[in-house]
N, CA and C of each residue as an Amber inpcrd file, in Angstrom:
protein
   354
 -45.2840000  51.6670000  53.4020000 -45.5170000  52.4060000  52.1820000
 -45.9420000  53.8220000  52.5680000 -45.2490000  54.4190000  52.3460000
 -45.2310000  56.1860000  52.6290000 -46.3660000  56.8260000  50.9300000
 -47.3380000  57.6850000  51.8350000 -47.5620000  58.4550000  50.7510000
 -47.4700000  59.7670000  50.7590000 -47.2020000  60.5220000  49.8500000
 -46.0950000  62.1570000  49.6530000 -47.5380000  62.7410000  49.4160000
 -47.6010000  64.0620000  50.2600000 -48.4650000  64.8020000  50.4850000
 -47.8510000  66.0810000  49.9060000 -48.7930000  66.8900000  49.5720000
 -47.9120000  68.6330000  49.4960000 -48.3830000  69.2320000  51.1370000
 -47.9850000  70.0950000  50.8200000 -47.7400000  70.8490000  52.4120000
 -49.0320000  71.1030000  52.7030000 -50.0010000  71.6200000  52.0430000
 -51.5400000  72.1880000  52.2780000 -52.3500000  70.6080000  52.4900000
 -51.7500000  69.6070000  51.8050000 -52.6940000  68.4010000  52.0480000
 -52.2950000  68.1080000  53.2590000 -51.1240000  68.0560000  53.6850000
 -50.3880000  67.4960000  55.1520000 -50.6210000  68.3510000  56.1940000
 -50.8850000  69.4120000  56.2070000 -51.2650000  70.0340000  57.0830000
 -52.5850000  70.1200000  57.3550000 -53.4190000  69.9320000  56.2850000
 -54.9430000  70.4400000  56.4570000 -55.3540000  68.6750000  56.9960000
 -54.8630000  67.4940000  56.6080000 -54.7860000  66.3160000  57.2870000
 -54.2330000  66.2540000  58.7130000 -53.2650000  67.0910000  59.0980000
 -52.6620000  67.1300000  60.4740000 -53.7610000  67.5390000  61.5320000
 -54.6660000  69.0300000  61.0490000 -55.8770000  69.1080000  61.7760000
 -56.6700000  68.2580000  61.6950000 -56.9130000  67.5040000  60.5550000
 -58.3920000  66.8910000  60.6250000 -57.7480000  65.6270000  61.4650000
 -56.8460000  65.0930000  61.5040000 -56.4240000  63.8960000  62.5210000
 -56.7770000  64.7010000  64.1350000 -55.8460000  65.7890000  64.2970000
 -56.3190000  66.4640000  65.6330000 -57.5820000  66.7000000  65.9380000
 -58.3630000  66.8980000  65.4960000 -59.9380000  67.2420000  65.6710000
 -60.3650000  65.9150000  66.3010000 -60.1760000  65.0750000  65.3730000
 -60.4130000  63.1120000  66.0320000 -59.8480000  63.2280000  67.0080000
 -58.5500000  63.5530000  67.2000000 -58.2560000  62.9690000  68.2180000
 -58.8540000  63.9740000  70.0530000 -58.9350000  64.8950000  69.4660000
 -59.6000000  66.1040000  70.4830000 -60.8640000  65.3820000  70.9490000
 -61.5560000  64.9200000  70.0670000 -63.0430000  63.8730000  70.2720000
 -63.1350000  63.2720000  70.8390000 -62.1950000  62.6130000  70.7320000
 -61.8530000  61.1470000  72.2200000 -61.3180000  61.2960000  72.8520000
 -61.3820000  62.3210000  73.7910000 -60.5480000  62.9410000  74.6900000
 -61.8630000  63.1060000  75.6960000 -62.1210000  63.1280000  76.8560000
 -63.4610000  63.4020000  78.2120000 -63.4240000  63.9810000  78.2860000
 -64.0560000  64.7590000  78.0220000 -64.8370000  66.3000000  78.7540000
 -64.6660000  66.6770000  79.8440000 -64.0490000  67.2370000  80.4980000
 -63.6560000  67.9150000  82.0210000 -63.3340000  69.1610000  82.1340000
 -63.2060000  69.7220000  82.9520000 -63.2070000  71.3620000  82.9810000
 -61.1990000  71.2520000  82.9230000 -60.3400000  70.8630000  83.2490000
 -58.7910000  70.6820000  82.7410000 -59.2750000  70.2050000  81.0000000
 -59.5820000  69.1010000  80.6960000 -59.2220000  68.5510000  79.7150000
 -59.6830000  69.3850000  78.2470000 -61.0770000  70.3700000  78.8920000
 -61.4670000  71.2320000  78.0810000 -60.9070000  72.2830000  77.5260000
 -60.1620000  72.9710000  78.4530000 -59.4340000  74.1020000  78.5780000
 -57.9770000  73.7880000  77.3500000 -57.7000000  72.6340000  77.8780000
 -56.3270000  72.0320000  77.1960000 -56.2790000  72.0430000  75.8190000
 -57.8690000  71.1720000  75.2000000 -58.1200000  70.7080000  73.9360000
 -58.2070000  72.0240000  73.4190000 -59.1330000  72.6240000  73.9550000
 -59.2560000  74.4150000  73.1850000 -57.6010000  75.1740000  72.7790000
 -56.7050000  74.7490000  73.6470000 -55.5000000  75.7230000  73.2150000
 -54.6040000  74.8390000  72.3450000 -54.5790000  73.1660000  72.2260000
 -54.3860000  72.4980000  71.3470000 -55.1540000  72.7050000  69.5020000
 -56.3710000  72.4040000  69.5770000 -56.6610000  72.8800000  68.6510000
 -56.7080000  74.4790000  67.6880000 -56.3890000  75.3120000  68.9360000
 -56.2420000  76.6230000  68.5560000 -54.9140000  76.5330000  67.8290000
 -54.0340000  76.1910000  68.4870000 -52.3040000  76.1960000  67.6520000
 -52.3730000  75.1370000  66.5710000 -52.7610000  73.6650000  66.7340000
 -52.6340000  72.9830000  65.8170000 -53.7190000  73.2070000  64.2140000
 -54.5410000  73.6630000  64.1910000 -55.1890000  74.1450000  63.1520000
 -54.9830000  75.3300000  62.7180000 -53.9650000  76.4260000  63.5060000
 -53.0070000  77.2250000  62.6890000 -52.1960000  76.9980000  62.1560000
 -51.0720000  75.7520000  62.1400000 -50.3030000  75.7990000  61.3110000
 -50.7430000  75.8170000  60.0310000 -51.7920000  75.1350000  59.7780000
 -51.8900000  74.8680000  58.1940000 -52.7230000  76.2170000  57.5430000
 -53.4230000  76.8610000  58.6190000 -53.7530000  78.3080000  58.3750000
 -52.7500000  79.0260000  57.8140000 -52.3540000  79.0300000  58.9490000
 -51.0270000  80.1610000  58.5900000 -50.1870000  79.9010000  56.9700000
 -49.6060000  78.3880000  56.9220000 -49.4220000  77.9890000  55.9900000
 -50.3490000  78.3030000  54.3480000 -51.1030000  77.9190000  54.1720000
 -51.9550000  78.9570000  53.2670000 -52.1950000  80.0410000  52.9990000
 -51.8390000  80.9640000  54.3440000 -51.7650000  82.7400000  54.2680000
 -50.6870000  82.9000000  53.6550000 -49.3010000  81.9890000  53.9820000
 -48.2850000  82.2440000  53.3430000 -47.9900000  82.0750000  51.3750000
 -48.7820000  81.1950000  51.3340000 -48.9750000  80.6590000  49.9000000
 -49.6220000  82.1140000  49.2720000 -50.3640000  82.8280000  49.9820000
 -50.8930000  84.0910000  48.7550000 -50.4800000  85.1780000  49.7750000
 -49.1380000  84.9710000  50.4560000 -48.8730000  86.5660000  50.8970000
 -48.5780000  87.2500000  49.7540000 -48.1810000  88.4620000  50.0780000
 -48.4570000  89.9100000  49.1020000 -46.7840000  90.3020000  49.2170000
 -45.7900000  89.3680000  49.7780000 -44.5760000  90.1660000  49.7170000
 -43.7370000  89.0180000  49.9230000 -42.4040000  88.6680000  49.7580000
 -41.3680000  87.6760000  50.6100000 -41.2720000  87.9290000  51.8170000
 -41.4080000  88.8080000  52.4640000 -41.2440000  89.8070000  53.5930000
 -42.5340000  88.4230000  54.7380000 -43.6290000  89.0010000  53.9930000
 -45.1890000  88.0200000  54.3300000 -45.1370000  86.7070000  54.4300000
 -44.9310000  86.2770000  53.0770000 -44.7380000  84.8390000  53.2020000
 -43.5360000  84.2760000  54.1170000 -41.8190000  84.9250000  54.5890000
 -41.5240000  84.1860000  55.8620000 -42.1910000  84.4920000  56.9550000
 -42.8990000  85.6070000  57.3720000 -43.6570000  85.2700000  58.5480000
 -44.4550000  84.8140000  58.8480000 -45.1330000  84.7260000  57.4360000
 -46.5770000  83.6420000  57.5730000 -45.5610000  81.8370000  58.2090000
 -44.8150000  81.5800000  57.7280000 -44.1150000  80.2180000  57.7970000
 -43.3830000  80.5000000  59.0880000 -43.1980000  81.5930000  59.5870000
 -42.2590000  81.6760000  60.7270000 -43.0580000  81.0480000  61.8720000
 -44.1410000  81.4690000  61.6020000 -45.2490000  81.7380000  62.4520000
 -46.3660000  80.1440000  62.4630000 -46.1520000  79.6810000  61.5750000
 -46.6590000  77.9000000  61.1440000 -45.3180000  77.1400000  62.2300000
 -44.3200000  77.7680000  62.0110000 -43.2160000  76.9650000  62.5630000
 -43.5540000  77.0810000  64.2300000 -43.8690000  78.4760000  64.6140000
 -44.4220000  78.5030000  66.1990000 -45.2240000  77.5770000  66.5600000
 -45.9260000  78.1410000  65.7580000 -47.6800000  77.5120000  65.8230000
 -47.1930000  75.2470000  66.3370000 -46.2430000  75.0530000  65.4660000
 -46.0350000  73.7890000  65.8450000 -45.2710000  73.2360000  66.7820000
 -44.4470000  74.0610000  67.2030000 -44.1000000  74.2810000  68.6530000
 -44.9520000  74.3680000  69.9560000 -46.0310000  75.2220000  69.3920000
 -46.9830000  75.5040000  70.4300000 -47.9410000  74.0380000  70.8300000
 -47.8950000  73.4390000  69.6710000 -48.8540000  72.2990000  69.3110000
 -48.4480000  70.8980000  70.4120000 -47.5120000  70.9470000  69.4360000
 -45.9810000  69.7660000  70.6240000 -46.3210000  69.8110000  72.1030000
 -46.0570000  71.2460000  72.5360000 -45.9340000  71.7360000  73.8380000
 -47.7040000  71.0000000  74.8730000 -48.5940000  71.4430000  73.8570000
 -49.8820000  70.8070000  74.0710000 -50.5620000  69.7980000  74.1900000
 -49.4960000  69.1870000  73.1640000 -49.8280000  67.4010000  73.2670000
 -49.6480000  66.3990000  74.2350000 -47.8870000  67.0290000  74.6770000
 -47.1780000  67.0750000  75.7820000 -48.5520000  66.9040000  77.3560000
 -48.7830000  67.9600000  77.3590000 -49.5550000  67.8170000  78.3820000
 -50.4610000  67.5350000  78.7070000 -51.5250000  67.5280000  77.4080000
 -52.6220000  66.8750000  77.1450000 -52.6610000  65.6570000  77.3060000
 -51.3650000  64.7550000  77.2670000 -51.0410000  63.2880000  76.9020000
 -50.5660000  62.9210000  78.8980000 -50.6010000  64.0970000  79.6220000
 -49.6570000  63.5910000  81.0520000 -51.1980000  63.6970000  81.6730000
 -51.8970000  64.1790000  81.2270000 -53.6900000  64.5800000  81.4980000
 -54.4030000  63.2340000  81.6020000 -54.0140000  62.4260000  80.3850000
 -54.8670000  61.4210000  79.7110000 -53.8600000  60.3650000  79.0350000
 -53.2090000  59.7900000  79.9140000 -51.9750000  58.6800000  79.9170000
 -52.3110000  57.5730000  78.8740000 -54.2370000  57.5000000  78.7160000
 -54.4840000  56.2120000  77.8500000 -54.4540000  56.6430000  76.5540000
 -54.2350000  58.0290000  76.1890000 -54.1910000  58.3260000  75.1010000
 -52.7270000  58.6730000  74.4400000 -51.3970000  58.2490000  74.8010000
 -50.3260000  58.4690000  74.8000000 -50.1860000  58.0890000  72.8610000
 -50.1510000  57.1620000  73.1170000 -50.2880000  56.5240000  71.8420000
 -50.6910000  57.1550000  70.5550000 -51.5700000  57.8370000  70.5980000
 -52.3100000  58.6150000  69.4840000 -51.3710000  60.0450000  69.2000000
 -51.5000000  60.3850000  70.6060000 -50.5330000  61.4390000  71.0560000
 -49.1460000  61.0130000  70.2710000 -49.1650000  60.8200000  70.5660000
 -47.1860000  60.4920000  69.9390000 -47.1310000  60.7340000  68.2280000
 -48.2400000  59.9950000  67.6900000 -48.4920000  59.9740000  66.3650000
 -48.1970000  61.9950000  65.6670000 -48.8380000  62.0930000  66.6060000
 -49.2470000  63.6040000  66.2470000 -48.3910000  64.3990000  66.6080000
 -47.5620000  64.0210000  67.7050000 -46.5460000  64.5050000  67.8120000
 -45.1080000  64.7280000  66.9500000 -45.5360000  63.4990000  66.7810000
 -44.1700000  62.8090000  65.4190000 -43.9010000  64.1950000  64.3930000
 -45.3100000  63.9590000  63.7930000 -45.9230000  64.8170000  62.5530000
 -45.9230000  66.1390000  62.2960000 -45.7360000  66.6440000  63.9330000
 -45.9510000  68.1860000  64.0650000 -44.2710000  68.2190000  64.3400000
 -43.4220000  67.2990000  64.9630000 -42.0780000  67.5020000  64.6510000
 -42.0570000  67.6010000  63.3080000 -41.8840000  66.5760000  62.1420000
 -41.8930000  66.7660000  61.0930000 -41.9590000  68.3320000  60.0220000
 -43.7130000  68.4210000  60.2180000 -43.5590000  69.5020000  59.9970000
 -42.7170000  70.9330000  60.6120000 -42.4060000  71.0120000  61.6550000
 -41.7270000  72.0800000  62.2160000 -40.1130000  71.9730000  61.7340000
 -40.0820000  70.7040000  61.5790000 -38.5440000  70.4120000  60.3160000
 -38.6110000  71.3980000  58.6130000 -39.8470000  71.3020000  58.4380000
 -40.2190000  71.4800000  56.5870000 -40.1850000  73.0680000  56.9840000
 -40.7820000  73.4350000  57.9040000 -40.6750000  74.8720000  58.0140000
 -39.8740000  75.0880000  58.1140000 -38.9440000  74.8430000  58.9760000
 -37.4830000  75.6710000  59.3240000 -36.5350000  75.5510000  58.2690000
 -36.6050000  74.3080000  57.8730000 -36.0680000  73.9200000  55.6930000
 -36.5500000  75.0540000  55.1490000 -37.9630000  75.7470000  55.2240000
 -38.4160000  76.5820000  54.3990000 -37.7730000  78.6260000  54.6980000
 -37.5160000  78.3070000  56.0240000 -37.1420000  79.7270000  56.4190000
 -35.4880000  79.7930000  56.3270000 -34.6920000  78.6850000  56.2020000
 -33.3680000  78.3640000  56.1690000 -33.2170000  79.2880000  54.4300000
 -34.0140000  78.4850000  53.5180000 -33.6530000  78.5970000  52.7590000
 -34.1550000  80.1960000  51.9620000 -34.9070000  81.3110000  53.0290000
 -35.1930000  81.8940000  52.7470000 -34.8550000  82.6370000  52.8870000
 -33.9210000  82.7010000  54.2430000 -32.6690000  83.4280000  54.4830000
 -31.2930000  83.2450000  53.2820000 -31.5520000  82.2870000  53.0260000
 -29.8510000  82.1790000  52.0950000 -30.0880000  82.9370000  50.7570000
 -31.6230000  83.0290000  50.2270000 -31.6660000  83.5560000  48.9260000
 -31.5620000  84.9330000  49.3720000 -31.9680000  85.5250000  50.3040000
 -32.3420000  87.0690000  50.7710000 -30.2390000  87.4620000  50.5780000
């Protein structure tokens, strides 16, 4: 049973899952470093995403989303390694991974179609 989120609930849920999962992660001078640039990208997308919701131009709002779409790229890329760091946490990892594919799908839906109206 799937439940339908809007984009600001799914995203602002995408961090608060990452934050948990950053938690249960050991403290080490690698694992620290890692979580810091994970959570830095993954709690921008949905930033960014909201900047885009009250940009001041069309111009604004695709780069605000261009830039959510990085941001989840960047995220992926993090999990990725965070997960080759900490093998017992693969599992969780993947989840989040899934999700941040997902979303990096809704964005690029969103910049596709922002090009075709332009």
């Amino acid at each position: 049973m799937s439940k339908e989120y809007d984009l600001i609930e799914r995203t602002t849920k995408f961090s608060e899952d990452l934050v948990v999962f950053c938690k249960g992660i050991k403290q080490d001078n690698i694992n620290k470093s890692l979580i810091n640039q994970l959570i830095r990208s993954g709690t921008s997308i949905g930033a960014n995403y909201c900047e885009a919701n009250n940009a001041c131009s069309k111009k604004d709002f695709q780069n605000k989303i261009f830039i959510s779409k990085k941001e989840t790229q960047e995220t992926k890329y993090w999990l990725q390694i965070l997960t080759k760091s900490n093998p017992e946490k693969a599992k969780e990892a993947r989840v989040l991974w899934k999700e941040c594919q997902e979303l990096m799908m809704i964005f690029q839906k969103i910049i596709s179609s922002c090009k075709k109206k332009n």
